[in-house]
N, C-alpha and C positions, 0 to 999 in steps of 0.2 A: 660507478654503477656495478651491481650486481646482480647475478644468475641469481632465480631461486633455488635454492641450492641443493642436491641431489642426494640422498645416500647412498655411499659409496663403503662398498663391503668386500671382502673374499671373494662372495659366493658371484658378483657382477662383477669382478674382476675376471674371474674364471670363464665368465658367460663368455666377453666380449671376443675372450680369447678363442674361446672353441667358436666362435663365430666367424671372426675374419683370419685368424694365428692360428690356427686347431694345432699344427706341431708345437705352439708352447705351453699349449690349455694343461700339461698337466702336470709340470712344475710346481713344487709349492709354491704359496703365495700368503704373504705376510705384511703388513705394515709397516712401512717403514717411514713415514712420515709424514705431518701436514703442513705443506708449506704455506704463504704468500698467495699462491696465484694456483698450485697444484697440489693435491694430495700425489704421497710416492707410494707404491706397494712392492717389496721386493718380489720378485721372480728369479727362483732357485738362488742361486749364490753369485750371478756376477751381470744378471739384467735386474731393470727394475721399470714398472708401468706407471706411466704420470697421467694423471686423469687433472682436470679442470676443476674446479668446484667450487672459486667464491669472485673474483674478478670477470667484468665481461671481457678485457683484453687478451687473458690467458688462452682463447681459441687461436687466434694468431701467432702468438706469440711461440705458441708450441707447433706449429707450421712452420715458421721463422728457422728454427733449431733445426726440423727435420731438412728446409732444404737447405740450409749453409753450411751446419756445423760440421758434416763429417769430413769437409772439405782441408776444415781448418785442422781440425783433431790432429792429423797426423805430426802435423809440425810444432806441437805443444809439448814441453817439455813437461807439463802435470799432468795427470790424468783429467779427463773430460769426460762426464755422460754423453757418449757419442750414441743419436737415433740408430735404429737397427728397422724398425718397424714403422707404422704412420698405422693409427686406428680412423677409422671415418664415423661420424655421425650415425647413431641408426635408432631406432624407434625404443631400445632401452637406455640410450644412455644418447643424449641428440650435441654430441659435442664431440669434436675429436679430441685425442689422444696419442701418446708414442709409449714405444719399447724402445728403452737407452740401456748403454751398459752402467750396473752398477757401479760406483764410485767408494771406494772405502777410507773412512777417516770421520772424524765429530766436526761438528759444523763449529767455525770460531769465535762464535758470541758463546756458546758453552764451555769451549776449551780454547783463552786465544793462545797465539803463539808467543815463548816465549826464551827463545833462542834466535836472540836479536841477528847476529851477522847471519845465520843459516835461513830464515824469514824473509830477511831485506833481501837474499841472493836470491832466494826460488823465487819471489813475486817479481824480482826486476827481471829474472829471465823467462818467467811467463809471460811479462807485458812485453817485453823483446820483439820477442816469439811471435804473437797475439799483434802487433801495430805493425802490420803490416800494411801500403794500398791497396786498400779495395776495389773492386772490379764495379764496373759501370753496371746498374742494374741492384747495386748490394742495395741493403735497408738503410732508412737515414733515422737519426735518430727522433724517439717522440716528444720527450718536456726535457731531453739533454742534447739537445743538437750542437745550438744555440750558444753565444757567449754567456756567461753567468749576470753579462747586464742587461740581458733578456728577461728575467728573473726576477726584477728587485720587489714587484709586487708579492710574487710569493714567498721570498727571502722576507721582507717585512713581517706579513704573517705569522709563518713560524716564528721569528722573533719572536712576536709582543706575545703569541702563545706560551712558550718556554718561560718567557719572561711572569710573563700571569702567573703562573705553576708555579715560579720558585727554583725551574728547573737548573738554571745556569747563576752564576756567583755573578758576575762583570758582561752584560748584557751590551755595553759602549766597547770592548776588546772584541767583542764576539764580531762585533757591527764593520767596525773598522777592519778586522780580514775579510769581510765580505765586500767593502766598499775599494778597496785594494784590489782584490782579482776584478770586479763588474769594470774598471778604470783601467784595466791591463788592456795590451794591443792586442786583436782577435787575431786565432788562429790561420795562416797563412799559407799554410803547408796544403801538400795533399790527404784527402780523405784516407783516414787511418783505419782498419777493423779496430774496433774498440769491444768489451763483456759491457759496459755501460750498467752493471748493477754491485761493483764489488763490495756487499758490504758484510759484515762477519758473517749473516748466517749462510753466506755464497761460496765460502772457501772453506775450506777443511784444513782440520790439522792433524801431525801425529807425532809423540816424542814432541811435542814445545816447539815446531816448525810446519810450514805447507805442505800439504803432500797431494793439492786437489782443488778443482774452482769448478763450480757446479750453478747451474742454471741460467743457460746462455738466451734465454727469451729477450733481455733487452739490448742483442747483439744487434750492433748497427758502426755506420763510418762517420767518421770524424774526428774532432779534435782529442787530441789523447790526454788532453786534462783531466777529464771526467773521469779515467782510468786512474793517474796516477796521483788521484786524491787518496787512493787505497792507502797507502804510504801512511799517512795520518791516521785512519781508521785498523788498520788492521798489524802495524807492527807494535813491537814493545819500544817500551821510551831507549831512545838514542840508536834508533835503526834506521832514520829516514837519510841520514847524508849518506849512510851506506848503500843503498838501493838507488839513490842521485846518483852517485858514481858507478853499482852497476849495470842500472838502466841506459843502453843506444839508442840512437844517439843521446847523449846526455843533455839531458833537456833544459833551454832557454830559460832565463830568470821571468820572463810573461808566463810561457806556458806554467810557469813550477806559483804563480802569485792566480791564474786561475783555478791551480788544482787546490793549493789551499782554500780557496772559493767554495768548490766545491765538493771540501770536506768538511768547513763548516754547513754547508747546507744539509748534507748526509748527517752530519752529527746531528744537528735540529731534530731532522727526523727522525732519528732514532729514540731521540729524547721522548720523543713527543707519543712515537708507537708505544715505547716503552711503558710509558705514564697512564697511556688510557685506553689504545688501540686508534684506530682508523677502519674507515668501510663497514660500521657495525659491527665491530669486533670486539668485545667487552674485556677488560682487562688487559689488553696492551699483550707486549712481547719483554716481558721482562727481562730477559737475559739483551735486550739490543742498548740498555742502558748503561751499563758499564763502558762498554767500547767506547759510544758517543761521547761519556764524561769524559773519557782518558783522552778521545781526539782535540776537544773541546780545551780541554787544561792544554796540551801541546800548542793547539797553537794561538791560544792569547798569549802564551808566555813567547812568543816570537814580536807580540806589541811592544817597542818602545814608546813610554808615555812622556811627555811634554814636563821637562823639568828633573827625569830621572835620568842617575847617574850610576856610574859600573860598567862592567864589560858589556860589548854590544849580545846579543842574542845570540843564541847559537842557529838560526835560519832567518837572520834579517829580512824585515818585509821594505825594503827600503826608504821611501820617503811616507808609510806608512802612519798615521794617526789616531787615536779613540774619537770617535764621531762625538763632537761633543753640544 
């Protein structure tokens, strides 16, 4: 669902601020981006105001961030847009809002990382860092709680769409890492803080490495699969056993066959924004298509197929098969 959607300018950036902020109204103020769920507009050189503008979850979700995130912030080894501000609803602009700190670095669907050992180290000690238990009261998650064989109707979906399109080569490899995690043993542990959205356009980079993860709206507790599908999606090829080794605890062969799960499911989607957009969005997100391919090619090449002989895989999915 979608807001009808507002224009959002300078000059209503400016308002809102001499409205409820007056000490930051006079900052310059510039564009700095349109995201997913928020437009950013810079504020001077190291805040930045996120306004709402195409999703109806986005009201939440930017409450979500003002009241958790700054809690967490501290203990992150990467920079975080940490809230400074909370805007409330009012007769010009009837949705709230926040002032976060600036975050500086290119998003990684335009620049990915490609300083494989230095990549796998920052992400494995920001999910470290980041998976920690959460406090009674935190958020739970919304369509990622869940085991990945909660899912299979909308795993299907995206399938046979990708598949339609042309978008994926081996649509039976793809099938089979998702029928391997949905068949994995559910998560058993305690509720973990999870970012629950990591996908390139969420991190930053700078110099071929991490230098930042940005937009914590769908921060919620739970299973750290969903997190350390990133692995797949965002390093360069031959960085995921390094990040295995220095992700803590070093994670279980279940948990590690639903995060595969759940980075084919991420790649799907990216395919698919990429290709055409979503929510009325015409032309897709071009730049989300590359990543998905390259996560996509990583791990069907982890399928041994029935018959084939050579060395086993370089991240066995164990008694794994092409759904045939």
């Amino acid at each position: 669902m979608t807001h009808t959607r507002l224009e959002v300018t300078a000059e209503l950036v400016r308002h809102l601020l001499r409205d409820q902020h007056p000490d930051l109204a006079d900052r310059p103020v510039r564009l700095g981006a349109r995201g997913w769920d928020n437009q950013l507009w810079r504020l001077g050189d190291d805040l930045a105001v996120r306004l709402p503008w195409a999703t109806e979850s986005a009201d939440a979700l930017l409450r979500k961030e003002h009241a958790w995130l700054p809690a967490l912030a501290p203990h992150l080894p990467l920079p975080v847009p940490v809230p400074q501000r909370l805007g409330e609803p009012s007769e010009r602009f009837p949705r709230p809002w926040i002032v976060t700190t600036w975050v500086p670095g290119e998003p990684a669907d335009r620049a990915p990382a490609t300083r494989a050992a230095e990549a796998a180290d920052a992400l494995a000690a920001f999910l470290t860092a980041l998976h920690r238990p959460a406090p009674d009261g935190a958020p739970t998650g919304r369509d990622r709680g869940g085991p990945p064989a909660d899912h299979a109707e909308g795993f299907a979906e995206r399938l046979a769409s990708a598949t339609d399109k042309g978008l994926i080569p081996d649509p039976d490899a793809v099938r089979a890492v998702w029928e391997d995690a949905a068949s994995a043993p559910h998560w058993t542990g305690p509720a973990l803080w999870l970012h629950g959205d990591l996908h390139p356009a969420n991190v930053l980079t700078t110099d071929g490495t991490i230098c930042g993860v940005i937009d914590f709206g769908d921060l919620f507790a739970g299973d750290p699969a969903i997190d350390l599908a990133a692995a797949w999606i965002l390093l360069p090829d031959g960085a995921t056993d390094r990040f295995h080794r220095a992700y803590r605890p070093t994670p279980d062969p279940a948990t590690l066959r639903r995060a595969r799960g759940w980075a084919v499911w991420r790649a799907l989607a990216g395919l698919l924004i990429a290709d055409a957009g979503v929510h009325g969005r015409p032309g897709g997100k071009v730049t989300w298509g590359p990543p998905a391919h390259a996560s996509l090619r990583r791990l069907v090449a982890t399928v041994r197929r029935p018959g084939e002989h050579g060395p086993e895989p370089t991240e066995p999915l164990g008694r794994i098969r092409p759904h045939s």
